[in-house]
N, C-alpha and C positions, 0 to 999 in steps of 0.2 A: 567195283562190280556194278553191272546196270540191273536194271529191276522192272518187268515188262513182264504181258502176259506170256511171251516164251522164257519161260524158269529158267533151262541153265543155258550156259553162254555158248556151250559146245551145239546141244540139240537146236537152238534158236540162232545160230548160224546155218548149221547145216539146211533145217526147216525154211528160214531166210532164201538162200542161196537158191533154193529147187524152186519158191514160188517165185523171187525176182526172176531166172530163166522161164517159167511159164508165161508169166504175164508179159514179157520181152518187153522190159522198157526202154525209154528212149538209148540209143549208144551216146557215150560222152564223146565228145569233142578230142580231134587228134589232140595228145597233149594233155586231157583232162585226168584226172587220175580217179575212180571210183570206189568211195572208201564204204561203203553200204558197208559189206562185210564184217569190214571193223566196226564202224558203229553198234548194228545187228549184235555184236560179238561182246563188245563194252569193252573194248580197247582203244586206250587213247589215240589220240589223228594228229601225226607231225606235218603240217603242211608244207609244200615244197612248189605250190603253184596251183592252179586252178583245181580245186576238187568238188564232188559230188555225191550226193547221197540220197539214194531213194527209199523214202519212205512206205513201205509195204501197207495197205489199208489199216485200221485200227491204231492205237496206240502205242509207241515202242519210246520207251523211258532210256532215256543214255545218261551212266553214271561214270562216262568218262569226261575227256578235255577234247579239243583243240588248240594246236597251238603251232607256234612257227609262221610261215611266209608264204603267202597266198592268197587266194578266195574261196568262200563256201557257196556252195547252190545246195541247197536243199529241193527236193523235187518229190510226185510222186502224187500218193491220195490218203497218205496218213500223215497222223500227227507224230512228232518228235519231241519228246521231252527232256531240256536240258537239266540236268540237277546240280551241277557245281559252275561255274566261272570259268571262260576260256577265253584264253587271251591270243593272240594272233595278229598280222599286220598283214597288207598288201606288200609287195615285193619292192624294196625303196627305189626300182627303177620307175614304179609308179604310183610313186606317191608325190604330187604335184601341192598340195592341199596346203594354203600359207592361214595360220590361225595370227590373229595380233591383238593385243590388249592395250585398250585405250581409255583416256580417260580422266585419267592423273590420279588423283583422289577418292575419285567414285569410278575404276575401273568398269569395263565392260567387254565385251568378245566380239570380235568379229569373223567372221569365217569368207576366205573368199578362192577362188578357182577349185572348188572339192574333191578331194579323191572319188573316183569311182566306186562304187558300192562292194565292201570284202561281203558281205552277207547278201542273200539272196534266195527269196522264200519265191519259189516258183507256182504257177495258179493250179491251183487243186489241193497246194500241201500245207502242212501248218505246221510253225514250228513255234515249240514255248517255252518262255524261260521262265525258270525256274518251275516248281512243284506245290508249291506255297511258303513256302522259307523264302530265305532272304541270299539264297544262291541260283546261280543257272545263267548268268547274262554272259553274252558273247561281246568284248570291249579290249579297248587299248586304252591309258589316257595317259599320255607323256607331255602335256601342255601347262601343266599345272596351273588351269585356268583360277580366277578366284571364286570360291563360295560353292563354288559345282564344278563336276569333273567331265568335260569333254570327250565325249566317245571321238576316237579316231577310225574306227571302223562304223565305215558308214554301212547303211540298207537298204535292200531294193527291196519291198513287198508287192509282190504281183497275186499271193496267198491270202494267209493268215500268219500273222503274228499276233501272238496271244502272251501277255504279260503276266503272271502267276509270281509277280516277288511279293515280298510281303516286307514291311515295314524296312525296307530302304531304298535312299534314292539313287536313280539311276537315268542314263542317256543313251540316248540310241544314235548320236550321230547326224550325219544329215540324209535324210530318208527322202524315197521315191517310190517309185513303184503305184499300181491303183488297186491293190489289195483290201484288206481290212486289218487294223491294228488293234488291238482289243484287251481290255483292262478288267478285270473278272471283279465282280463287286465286294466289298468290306476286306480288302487286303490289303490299305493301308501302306501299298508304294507310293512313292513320289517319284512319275514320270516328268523329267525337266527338258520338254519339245524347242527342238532349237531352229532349225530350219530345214528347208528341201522340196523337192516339185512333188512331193508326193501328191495323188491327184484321187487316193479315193477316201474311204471312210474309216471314221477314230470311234471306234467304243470306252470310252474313256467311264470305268467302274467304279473308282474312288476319288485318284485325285491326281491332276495333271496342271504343270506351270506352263501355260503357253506366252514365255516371257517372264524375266529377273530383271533386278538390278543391274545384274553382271551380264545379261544378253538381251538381246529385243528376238522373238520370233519372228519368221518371216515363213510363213506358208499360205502361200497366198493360190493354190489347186486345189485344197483338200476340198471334197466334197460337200460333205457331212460329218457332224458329230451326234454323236447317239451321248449324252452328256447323263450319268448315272448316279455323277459324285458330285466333286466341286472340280470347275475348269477356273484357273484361277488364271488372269492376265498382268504383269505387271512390266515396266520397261525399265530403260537407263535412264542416265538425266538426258533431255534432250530431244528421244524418239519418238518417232509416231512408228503404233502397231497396226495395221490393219486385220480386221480377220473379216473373209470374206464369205466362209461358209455359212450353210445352215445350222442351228444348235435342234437335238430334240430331244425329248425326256419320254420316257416310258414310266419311269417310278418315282411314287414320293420324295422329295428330299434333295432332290440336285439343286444346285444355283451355278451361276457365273459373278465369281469374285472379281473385280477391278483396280488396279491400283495402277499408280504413276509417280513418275517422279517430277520433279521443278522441268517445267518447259516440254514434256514430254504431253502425248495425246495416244487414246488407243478410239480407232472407230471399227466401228463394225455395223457392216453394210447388209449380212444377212438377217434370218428370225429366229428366234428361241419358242418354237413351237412343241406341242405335244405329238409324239406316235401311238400309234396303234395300230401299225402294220407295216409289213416291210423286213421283221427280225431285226438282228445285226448288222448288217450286211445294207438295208438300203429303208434305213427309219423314212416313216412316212407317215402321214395322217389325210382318212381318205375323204374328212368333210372339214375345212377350215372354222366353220364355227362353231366345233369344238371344243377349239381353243377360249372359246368363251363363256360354256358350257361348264359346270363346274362335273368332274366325273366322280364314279364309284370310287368313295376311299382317300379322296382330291388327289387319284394318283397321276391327275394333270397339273397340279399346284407347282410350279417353276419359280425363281427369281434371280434377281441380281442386285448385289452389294456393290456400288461405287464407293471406296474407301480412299477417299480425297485425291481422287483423280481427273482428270479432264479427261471425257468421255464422247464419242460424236458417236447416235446412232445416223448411220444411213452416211454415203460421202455425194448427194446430190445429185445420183446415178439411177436409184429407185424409188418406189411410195410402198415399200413392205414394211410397217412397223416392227420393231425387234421384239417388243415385247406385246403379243397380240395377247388379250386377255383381258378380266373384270379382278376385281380384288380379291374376287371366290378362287380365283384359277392361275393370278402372277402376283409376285410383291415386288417392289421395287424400292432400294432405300440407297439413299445421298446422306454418307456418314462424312468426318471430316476426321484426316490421318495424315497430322505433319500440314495438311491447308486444308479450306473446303474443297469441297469436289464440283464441275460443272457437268453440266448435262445440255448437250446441243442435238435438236434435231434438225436433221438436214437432208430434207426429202425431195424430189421435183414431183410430189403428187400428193393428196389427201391422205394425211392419216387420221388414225382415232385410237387416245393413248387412255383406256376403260378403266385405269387400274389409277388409284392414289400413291403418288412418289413420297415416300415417309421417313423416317432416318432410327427406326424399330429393329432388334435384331433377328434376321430372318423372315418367318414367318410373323412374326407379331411390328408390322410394317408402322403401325400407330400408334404404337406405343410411345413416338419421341417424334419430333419435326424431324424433319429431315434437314443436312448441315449442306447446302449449296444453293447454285443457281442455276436457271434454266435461259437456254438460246433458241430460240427458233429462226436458223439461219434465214439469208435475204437470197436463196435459191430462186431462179423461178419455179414458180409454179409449187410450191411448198406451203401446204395447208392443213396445219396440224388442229384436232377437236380434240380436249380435255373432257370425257366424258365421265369425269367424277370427281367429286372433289379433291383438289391436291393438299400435302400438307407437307410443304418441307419452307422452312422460314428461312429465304431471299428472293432475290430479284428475278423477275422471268422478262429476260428482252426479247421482242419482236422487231427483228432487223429489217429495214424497207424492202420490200419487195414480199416479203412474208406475210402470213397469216394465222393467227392464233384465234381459235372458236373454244370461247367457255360455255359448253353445252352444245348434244349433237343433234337441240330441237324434240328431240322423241322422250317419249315415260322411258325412265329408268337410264337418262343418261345426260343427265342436269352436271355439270363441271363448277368448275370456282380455284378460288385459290386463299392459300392461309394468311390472313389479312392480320392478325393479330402481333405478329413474329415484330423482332424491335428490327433486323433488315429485309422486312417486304417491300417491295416497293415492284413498280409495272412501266418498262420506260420502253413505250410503243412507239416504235419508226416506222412501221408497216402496218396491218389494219389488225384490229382489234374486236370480233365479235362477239356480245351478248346474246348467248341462243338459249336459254336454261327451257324448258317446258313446265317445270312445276316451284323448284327450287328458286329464289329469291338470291339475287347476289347484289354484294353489298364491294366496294372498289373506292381506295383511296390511294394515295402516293402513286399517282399517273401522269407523266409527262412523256414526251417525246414528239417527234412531227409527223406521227401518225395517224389516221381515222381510226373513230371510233362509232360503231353500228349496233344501237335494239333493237336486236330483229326476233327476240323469243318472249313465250306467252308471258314468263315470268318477270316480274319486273326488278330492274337492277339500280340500288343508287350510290350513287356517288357522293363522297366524304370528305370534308376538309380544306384545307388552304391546299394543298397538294396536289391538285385537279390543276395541271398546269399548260396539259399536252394542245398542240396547235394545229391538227388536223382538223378535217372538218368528223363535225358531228351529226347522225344519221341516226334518227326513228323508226322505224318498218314497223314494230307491231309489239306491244305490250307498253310501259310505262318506262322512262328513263328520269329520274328523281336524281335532284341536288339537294343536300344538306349539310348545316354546320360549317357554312363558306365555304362550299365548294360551289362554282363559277364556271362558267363556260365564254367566262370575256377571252380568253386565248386563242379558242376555237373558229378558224379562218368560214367557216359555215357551218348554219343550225339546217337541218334538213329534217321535216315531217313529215315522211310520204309518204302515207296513207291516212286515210280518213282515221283510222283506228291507232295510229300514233300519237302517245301522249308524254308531254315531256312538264313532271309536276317541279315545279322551280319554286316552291315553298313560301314562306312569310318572306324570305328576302326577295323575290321577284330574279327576275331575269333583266339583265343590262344586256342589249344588242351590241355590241362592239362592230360587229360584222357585218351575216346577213343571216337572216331568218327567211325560210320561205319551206312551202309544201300545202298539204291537205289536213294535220292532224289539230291537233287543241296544246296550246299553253295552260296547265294549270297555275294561276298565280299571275301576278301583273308583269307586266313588260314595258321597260321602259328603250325606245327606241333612238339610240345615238350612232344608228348604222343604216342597215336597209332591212325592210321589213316585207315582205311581198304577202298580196291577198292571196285567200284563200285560206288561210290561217284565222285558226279561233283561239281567241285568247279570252281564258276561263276567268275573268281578272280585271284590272284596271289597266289601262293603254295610256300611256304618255307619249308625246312624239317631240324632241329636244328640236333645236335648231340645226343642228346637225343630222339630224335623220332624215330619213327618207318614204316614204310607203310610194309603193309599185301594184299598179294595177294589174294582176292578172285575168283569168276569166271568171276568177268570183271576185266576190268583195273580203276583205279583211272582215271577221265578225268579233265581237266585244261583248261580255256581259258585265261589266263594268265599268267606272265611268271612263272618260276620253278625254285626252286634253292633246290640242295638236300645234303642231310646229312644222317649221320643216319643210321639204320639198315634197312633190306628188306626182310621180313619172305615171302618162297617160300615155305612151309608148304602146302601148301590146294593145290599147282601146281605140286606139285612130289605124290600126291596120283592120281594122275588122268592120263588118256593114252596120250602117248607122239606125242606133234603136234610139226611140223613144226617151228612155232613161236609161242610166248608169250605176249603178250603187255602185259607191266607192267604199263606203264601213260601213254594214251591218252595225247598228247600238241596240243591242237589246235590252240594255239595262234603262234604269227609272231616270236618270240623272239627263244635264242638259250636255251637249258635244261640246265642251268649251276650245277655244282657242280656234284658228287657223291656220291654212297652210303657209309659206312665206307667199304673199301677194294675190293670196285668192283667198277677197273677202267673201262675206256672204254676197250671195248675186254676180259674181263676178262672172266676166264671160271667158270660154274656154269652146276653141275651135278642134272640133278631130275630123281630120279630113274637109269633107264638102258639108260638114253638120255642125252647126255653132252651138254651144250647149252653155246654159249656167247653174254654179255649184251650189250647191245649198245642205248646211248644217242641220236644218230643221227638218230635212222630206221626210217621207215613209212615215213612220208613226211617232216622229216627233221630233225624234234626235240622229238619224242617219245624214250619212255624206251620202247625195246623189247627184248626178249631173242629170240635168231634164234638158232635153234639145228645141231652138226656139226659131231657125231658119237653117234652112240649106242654101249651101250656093253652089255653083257648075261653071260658072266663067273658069275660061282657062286663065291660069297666072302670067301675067305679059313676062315676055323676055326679057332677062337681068336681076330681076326681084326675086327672094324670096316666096316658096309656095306658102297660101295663105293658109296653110295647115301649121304651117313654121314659123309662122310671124309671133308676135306678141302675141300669147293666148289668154289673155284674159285683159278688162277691165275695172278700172276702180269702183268701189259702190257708188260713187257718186255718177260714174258714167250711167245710170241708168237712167238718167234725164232723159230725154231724145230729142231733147227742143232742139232745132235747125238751126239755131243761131248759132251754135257753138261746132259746127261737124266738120267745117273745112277746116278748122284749125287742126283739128283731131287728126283728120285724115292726113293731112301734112304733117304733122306730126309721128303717123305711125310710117310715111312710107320712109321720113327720115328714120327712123329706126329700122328699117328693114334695110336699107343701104349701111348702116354703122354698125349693127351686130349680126353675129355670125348668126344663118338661120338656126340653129339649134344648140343650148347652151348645156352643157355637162358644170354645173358650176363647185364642185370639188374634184377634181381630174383625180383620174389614177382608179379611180374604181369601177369604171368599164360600164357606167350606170347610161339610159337614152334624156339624160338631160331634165332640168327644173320643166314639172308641166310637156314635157318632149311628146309630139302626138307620131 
């Protein structure tokens, strides 16, 4: 018997019958057969080929079957409720649909050329299975798939289908249609989504598998999901899932669970946002930073469990974080199930991930590290900000071409990572920003041939033998500290650029391996076996080896400790510029005397830039500075063949300060033979791109 506001079967057909002829609905299809009546009626439906049933306004409960060889359309502006299981097929003239299982050992499903849809909820009408029990689905399943049973009637929704079973699982086949499919909350089915173009929206109320062991999902149109319950993703050995829709939550309590198997990947390219408008039918939320906002009751608090899967949000196509949110309003936890889990993001634009990745269950995200590692692919244009501190213990790669920012610079979004874990470690190929605003970060186990850049107020230092990476290094604004041997002799460039950049290099001092150069301050001494460019203040003592270098730029290198020099002295960048007076080469502000010299410029020695002969001296300024004071000009043009005499030998011995005449032809002879034998201007360690020993 059926069971509906029309009580007996007789009056509630007759009733049926008089408003279906008022309202004149659509006529069926020559050929279609119109079983309204019988439904109406709660007499079972033998199908024999195409049929049709319109559902009258309001609700009509059917406690019969369908069954036999056909298609159902359901039609009309009410709902239809199925109460028992009915079984049926399309007519095996057209049933094309080849299912195959593959796999060997770790079977799996595949489905390929699909039958055409036997079910078909037409737009306006709603049809639902089951009442709240655990009967009412329209299914065939003769494949005897493993682990879950394969609907072979597939479904068009262009309506509503509304799912009402209650504690068992079931399949819908492979679905289409741009309807709405919808899962009623705490009922406790297990809907197992297999594939289909279906292209509209999933109200998913309890709990939905999009993806097994035994099948991979493929829906790759669906709109939206309105996610209520738990969406849970998991593949074969092997596959990649993609899910490309939006997720949105309306109430406390939903997540998206993740899992995977050996060699398998699930990405997902859209976001896991909160609604708050829109109903069923088309979740929305009508100010995005909401999402960040924590709301009334945190009935915006969403997350997702990665449970030892390889995960990609984004597939290099957009810059919309999946999981937009602060740790008041998403949680996010990297558990390990069977291996750890990865986590890649992979964006071609800026994101900002607000929330700590943790490996806690649920909501309580901190309670435990978290069990994986994190990728910030080598997309272009992919520029991920950790705007809070993370806490899952491994490895976080930054692939070349990438960009990972710890900290988004502003209060209340200072980043970091869990330094303590026994496999932390930071292996930067792409660039590495220091942006904290208040928060202090501390970074050890860093290699890779990456840059690395402080560019935030707070300052960050660096830990241990483990400080290995080869990129260059970059100052902008706050303090970058080495401690406990950690070292930046690997580092292809030391860069200070700004006056307000300070790089504190501790009781161990700083070794130049490289080059140094910029505007900011060394705290700590420096010892220079590379190139070291003015303008740079070093808070400390200066040694300059035989192997070094200092490069005159437009200021002088300054010292507040003592000096001891070696080395070469590129006067390059001072002989293109108009001839002053004097030069300061080093600022010495400290008490002590400038000991040592450069290679071949003694005290007094001469050094020509340009048409201005200058000589150097250890003692100027107030005691102890490098200045060049200038002591003739000359304007003769340089004959044809020779060396300009800006490029000749630029200096002489201390002893050439004589000027007795008896001795000058030899001299001069002597220097134009050296202007025919060496090259005018000498690089004398090649390879390092430097303008030459003294180079004017």
């Amino acid at each position: 018997m059926r069971s509906h506001t029309h009580k007996t079967a007789a009056a509630a057909g007759a009733l049926a019958a008089v408003a279906l002829l008022v309202t004149a609905p659509p006529a069926a299809a020559a050929g279609t057969r119109d079983a309204t009546a019988d439904v109406l009626a709660g007499r079972d439906v033998t199908l024999s080929g195409d049929t049709v049933v319109t559902v009258p306004s309001g609700t009509t409960t059917y406690d019969g079957v369908f069954r036999g060889e056909g298609t159902l359309t359901v039609r009309g502006s009410g709902t239809l409720i199925l109460t028992r299981n009915s079984d049926f097929t399309l007519p095996k003239s057209r049933q094309r649909q080849k299912v195959s299982i593959q796999g060997g050992n770790h079977p799996y499903v595949t489905t390929t050329d699909p039958d055409a849809p036997a079910i078909t909820v037409a737009r306006g009408a709603t049809l639902q299975y089951g009442n709240g029990g655990s009967t009412g689905l329209i299914g065939h399943f003769p494949y005897g798939t493993p682990q879950f049973a394969l609907n072979q009637d597939n479904i068009r929704v262009d309506g509503t289908l509304r799912l009402a079973l209650k504690n068992t699982a079931y399949n819908l086949g492979t679905i289409s249609g741009s309807g709405l499919i919808t899962q009623p909350r705490f009922l406790w089915g297990t809907w197992d989504l297999t594939s289909g173009s279906f292209s509209g929206v999933i109200d998913n109320g309890t709990q939905a598998n999009a993806g097994r062991p035994e099948f991979a999902t493929r829906l790759p149109h669906v709109r939206k999901v309105l996610n209520q319950g738990t969406w849970t993703v998991d593949t074969p050995l092997g596959q990649t899932v993609t899910m490309g829709m939006d997720f949105y939550q309306r109430e406390y309590g939903s997540d998206i669970n993740i899992q995977s198997r050996p060699g398998s990947k699930v990405v997902l390219t859209g976001q896991y946002s909160w609604s708050n408008q829109g109903g069923d039918t088309d979740p929305s939320l009508s100010d995005p930073s909401l999402n960040w906002t924590p709301a009334r009751k945190n009935v915006n608090k969403r997350g997702t469990n990665i449970k030892g899967a390889n995960v990609r949000w984004g597939d290099g196509t957009t810059h919309r974080i999946f999981m937009p949110g602060t740790a008041k309003t998403v949680y996010i936890n990297l558990l390990a199930a069977r291996s750890r889990s990865l986590l890649t993001f992979d964006y071609n634009g800026p994101v900002t991930l607000g929330a700590p990745i943790g490996g806690g269950r649920f909501h309580d995200t901190l309670s435990a590290p978290g069990a994986g590692d994190v990728v910030i692919a080598g997309t272009r244009g992919n520029d991920v900000t950790f705007a809070a501190v993370q806490y899952y213990d491994g490895s976080t790669t930054v692939e070349k071409g990438a960009v990972l920012r710890l900290g988004s610079g502003r209060s209340g979004g200072d980043g970091g990572l869990y330094t303590a874990g026994s496999l932390y470690k930071v292996v930067n190929n792409g660039s590495l920003v220091l942006n904290n605003a208040g928060k202090a970060l501390t970074l050890s186990r860093l290699s890779g041939s990456g840059s690395l850049t402080q560019s935030g107020t707070a300052s960050t230092t660096l830990t241990g033998s483990g400080v290995t990476y080869t990129g260059a290094t970059t100052v902008k604004k706050g303090t970058l500290a080495l401690r406990q041997g950690a070292t930046l002799k690997r580092s292809k460039a030391i860069r200070l650029t700004t006056s307000g950049a300070r790089l504190d290099v501790g009781t161990a001092g700083l070794r130049v391996a490289t080059t140094l150069s910029g505007k900011g301050t060394v705290k700590g001494s420096v010892t220079n076996n590379g190139v070291v460019a003015g303008g740079i203040t070093v808070s400390g003592n200066y040694a300059q080896s035989a192997q070094g270098e200092l490069v005159l730029r437009d200021k002088p290198l300054k010292v507040t400790g003592t000096v001891r020099l070696a080395g070469d002295l590129d006067l390059a960048a001072a002989g293109t510029e108009p001839a002053r007076e004097t030069i300061t080469v080093l600022n010495h502000t400290g008490s002590s005397k400038t000991g040592g010299a450069f290679t071949g410029l003694k005290e007094g020695a001469r050094v020509k830039l340009a048409d201005t002969t200058y000589r150097i001296s250890y003692r100027a300024g107030d005691g102890n500075d490098v200045v060049l004071t200038a002591i003739a000009a000359t304007k003769s043009p340089t004959p044809t063949g020779t060396s300009s005499s800006a490029a000749l030998a630029t200096r002489t011995a201390g002893a050439a300060e004589d000027d007795r005449l008896s001795w000058w032809p030899y001299a001069l002879g002597l220097g134009l033979l050296g202007g025919l034998a060496v090259p005018a201007t000498r690089n004398r360690r090649g390879g390092r791109g430097r303008g030459g020993r003294h180079a004017a």
